[in-house]
C-alpha positions as CSV (number, residue, x, y, z in Angstrom):
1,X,-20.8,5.1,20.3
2,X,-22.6,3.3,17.3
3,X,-21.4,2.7,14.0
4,X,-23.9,1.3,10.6
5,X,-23.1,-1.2,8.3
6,X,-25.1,-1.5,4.9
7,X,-28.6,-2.8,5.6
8,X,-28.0,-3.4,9.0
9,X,-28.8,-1.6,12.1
10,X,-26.4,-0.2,14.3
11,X,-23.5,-1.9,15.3
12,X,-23.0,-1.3,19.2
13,X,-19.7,-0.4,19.5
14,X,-17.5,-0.9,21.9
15,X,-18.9,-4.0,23.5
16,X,-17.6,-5.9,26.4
17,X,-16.0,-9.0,25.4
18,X,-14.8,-11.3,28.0
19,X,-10.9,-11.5,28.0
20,X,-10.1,-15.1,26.8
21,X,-13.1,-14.5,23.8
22,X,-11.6,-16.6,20.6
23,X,-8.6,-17.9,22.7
24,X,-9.7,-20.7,24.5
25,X,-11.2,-23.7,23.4
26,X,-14.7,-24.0,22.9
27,X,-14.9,-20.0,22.9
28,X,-15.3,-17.7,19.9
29,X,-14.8,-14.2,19.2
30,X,-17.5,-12.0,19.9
31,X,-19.8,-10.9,16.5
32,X,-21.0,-7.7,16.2
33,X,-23.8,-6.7,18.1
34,X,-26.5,-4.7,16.4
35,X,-29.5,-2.6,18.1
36,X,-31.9,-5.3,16.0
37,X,-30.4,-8.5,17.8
38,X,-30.8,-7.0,21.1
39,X,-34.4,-5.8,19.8
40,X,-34.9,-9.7,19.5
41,X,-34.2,-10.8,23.0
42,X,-37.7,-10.3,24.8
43,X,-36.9,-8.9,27.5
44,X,-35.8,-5.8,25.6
45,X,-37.8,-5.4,23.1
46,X,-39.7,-2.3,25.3
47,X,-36.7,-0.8,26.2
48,X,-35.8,3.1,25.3
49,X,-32.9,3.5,22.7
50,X,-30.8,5.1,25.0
51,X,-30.9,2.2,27.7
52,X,-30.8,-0.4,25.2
53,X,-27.4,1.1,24.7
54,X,-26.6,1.5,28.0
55,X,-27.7,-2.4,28.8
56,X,-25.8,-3.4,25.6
57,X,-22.2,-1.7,27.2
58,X,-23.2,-3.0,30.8
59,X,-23.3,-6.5,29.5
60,X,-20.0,-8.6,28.9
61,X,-21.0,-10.7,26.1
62,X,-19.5,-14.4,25.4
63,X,-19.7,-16.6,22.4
64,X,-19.6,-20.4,22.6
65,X,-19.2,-23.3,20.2
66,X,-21.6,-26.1,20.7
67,X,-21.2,-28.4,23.0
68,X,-19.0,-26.0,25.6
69,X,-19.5,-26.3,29.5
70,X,-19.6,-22.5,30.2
71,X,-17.9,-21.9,33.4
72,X,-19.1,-20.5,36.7
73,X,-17.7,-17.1,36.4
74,X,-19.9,-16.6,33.2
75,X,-22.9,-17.8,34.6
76,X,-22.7,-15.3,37.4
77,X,-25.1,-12.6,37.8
78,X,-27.9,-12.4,35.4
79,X,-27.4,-14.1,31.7
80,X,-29.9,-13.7,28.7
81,X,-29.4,-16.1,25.8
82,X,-29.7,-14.0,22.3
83,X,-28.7,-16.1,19.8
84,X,-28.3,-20.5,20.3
85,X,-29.6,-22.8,22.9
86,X,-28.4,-23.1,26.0
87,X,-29.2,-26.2,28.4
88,X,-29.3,-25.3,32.2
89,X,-28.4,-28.5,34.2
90,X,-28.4,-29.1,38.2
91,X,-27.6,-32.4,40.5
92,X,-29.1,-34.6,43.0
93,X,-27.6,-35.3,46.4
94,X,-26.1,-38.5,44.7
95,X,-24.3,-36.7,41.7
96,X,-26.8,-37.4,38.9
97,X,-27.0,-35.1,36.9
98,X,-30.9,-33.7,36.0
99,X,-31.6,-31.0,33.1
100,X,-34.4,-29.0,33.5
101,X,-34.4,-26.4,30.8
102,X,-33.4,-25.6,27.2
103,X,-32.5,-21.6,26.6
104,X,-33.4,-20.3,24.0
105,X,-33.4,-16.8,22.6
106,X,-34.4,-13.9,24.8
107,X,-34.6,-16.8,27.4
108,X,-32.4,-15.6,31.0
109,X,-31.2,-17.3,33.9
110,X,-29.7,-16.2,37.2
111,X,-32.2,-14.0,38.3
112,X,-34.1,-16.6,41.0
113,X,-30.3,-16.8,42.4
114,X,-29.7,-13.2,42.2
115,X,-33.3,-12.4,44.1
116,X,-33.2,-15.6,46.6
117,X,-29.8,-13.9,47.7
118,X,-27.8,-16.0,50.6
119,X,-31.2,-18.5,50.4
120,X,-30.0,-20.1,47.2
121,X,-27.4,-22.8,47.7
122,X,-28.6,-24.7,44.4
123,X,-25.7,-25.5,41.6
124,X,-26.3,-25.5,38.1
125,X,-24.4,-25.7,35.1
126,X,-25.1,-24.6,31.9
127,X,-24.1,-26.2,28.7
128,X,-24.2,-24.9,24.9
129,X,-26.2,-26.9,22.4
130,X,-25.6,-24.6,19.6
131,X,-23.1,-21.8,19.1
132,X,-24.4,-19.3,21.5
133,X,-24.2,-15.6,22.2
134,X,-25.0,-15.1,25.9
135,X,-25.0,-11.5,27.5
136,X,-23.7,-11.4,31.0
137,X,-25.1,-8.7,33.4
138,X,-23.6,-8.1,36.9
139,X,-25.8,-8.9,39.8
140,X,-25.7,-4.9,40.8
141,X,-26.5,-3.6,37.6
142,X,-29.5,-6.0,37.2
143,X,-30.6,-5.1,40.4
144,X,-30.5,-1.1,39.1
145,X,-32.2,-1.9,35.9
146,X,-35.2,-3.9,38.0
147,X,-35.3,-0.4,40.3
148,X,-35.2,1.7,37.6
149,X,-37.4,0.4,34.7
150,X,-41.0,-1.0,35.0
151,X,-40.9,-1.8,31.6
152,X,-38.0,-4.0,31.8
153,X,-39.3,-5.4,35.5
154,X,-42.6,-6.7,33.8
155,X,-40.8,-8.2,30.9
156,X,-39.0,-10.4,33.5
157,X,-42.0,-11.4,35.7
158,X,-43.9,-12.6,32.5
159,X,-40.6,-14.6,31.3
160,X,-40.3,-16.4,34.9
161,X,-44.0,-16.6,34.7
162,X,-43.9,-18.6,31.7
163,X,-41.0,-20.7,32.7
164,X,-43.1,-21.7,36.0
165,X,-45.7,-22.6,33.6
166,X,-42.9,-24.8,31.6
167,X,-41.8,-26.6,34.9
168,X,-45.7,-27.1,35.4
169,X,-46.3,-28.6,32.4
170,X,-42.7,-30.8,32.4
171,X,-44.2,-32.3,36.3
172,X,-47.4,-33.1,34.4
173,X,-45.5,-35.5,32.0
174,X,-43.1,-36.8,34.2
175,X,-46.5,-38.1,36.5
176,X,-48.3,-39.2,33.0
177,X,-46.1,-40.2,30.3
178,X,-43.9,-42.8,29.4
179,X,-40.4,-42.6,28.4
180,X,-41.0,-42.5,25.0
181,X,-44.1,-39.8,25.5
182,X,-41.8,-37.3,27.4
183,X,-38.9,-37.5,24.4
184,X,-41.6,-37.0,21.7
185,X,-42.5,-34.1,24.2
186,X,-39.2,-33.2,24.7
187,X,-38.8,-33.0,20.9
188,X,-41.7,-30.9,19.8
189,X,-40.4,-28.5,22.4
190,X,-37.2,-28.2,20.6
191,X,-38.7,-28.0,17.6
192,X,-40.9,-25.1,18.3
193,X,-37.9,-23.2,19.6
194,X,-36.1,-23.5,16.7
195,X,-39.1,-23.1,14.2
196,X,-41.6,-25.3,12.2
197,X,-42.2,-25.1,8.4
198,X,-43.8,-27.7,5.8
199,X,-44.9,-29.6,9.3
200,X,-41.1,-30.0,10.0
201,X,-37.8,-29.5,12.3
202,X,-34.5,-29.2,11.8
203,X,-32.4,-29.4,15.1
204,X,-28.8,-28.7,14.4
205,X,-27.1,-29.8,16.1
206,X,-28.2,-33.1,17.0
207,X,-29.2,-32.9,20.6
208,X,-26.6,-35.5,22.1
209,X,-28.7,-38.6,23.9
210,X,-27.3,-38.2,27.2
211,X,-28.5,-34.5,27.2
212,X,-31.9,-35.7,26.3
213,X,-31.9,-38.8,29.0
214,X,-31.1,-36.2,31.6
215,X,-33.8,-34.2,30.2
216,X,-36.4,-36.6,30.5
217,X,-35.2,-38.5,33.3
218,X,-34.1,-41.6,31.7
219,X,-30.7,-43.5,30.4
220,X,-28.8,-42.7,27.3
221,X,-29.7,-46.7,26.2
222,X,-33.2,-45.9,26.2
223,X,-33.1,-42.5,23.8
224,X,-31.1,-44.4,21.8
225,X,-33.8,-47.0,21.1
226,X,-36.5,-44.7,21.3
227,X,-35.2,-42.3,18.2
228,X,-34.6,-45.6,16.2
229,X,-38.1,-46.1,16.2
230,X,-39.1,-42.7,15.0
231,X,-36.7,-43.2,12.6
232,X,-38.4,-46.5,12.2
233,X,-41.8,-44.8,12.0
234,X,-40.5,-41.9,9.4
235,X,-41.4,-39.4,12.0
236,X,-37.6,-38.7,12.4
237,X,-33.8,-38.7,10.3
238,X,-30.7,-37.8,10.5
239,X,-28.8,-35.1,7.9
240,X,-25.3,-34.9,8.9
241,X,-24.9,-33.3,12.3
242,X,-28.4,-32.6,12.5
243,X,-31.8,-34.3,13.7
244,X,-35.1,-33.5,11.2
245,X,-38.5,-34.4,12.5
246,X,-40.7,-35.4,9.7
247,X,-44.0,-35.1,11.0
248,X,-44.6,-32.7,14.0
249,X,-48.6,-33.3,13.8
250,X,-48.3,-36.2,14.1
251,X,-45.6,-36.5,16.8
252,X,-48.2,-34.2,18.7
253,X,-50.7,-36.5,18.7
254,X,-48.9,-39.4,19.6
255,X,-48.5,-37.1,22.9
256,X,-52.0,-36.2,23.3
257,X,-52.9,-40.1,22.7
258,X,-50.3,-40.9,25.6
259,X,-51.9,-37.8,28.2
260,X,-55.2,-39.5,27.1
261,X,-54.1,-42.9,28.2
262,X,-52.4,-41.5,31.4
């Protein structure tokens, strides 16, 4: 069943909610759905109409403030990001905690676990740095949808393809950068996420400095000190909640510069 609202496309109606949507903390009501945001996650942009639908009332969809620890349950199965950005963390032996990838839209997770089967025994936590809207798919219905559509199938190789590509790349600077090379790094990754325009980045929220320490593989102390001297160097400022970088060509070529030296 779909229902229109002025100048929208079709609202997807009725969507699965998760039960405590809006009632505990750090979790919000679920917004209307529409065929065009679901149009805008990747991995469904190829999809027929009529499994679109099917896909959208399959899915249980949650909606987080930033800064919420999603719990297990709704990280189980297969999740696409569709709106916000997401950080996926895991831990050492020791208990440190490491972050290896920012979500963003039409960005998934789940899917090595779901594939790896009883051969996964990783844990990983995933934690919202903007308000996001993730779709939840069970591990069965995934597992149809791979069967059954090719299209769909090759939309998910090519997004893990280009997340092995990201992990390649991330190696590569942890091997040749400095500290301060893999946060400017870090940084223009963010910002190309979220969108560039007049050579700048607005990341809003702020992404907190222990996130971004994890990120890189470094302490809180030293992100701290490292933003203060892009602040220092006008290539960076803060605007309420929210982190602008000034200058993204040129915090691009103070990475090239430091892959040069490396």
């Amino acid at each position: 069943m779909t229902t229109t609202t002025a100048g929208d496309s079709p609202i997807l109606e009725p969507l699965r909610a998760s039960p405590e949507a809006g009632e505990a903390p750090g979790r919000l009501a679920r917004p209307p759905v529409s065929l065009q945001t679901l149009r805008s996650v990747t991995l469904f942009q190829d999809l027929s109409a009529e499994r679109l639908q099917a896909l959208a009332q399959a899915c249980t969809w949650h909606a987080y403030e930033a800064g919420y620890t999603i719990p297990a349950s709704y990280t189980a199965g297969f999740c696409v990001v569709a709106t916000g950005r997401v950080l996926i963390t895991t831990y050492e032996e020791s208990g440190r905690e490491v972050a290896f990838q920012v979500m963003g839209p039409g960005d998934c997770f789940g899917a090595v676990a779901i594939l790896l089967g009883p051969d996964y025994d990783e844990s990983v936590e995933a934690v919202t740095m903007q308000p996001s809207l993730v779709a939840q798919l069970e591990t069965e219905s995934f597992l149809a949808m791979l069967r059954e559509d090719p299209a769909f199938a090759m939309a998910l190789l090519q997004n893990m393809a280009h997340a092995v590509r990201r992990f390649s790349q991330r190696i590569v600077e942890l091997s040749t950068l400095t500290v301060r090379g893999r946060l400017h790094a870090a940084l223009l990754r963010m910002a190309h996420r979220v969108g560039v325009q007049a050579n700048q980045a607005r990341l809003e929220p702020s992404p907190r400095h222990q996130v971004l320490a994890n990120y890189i593989g470094t302490n809180r102390e030293q992100v701290t000190r490292e933003l203060s001297w892009l602040q220092r160097q006008g290539l960076a400022a803060k605007d309420g909640k929210a982190l602008l970088l000034l200058d993204i060509v040129r915090l691009q070529a103070l990475v090239d510069s430091g892959r040069l030296k490396g």
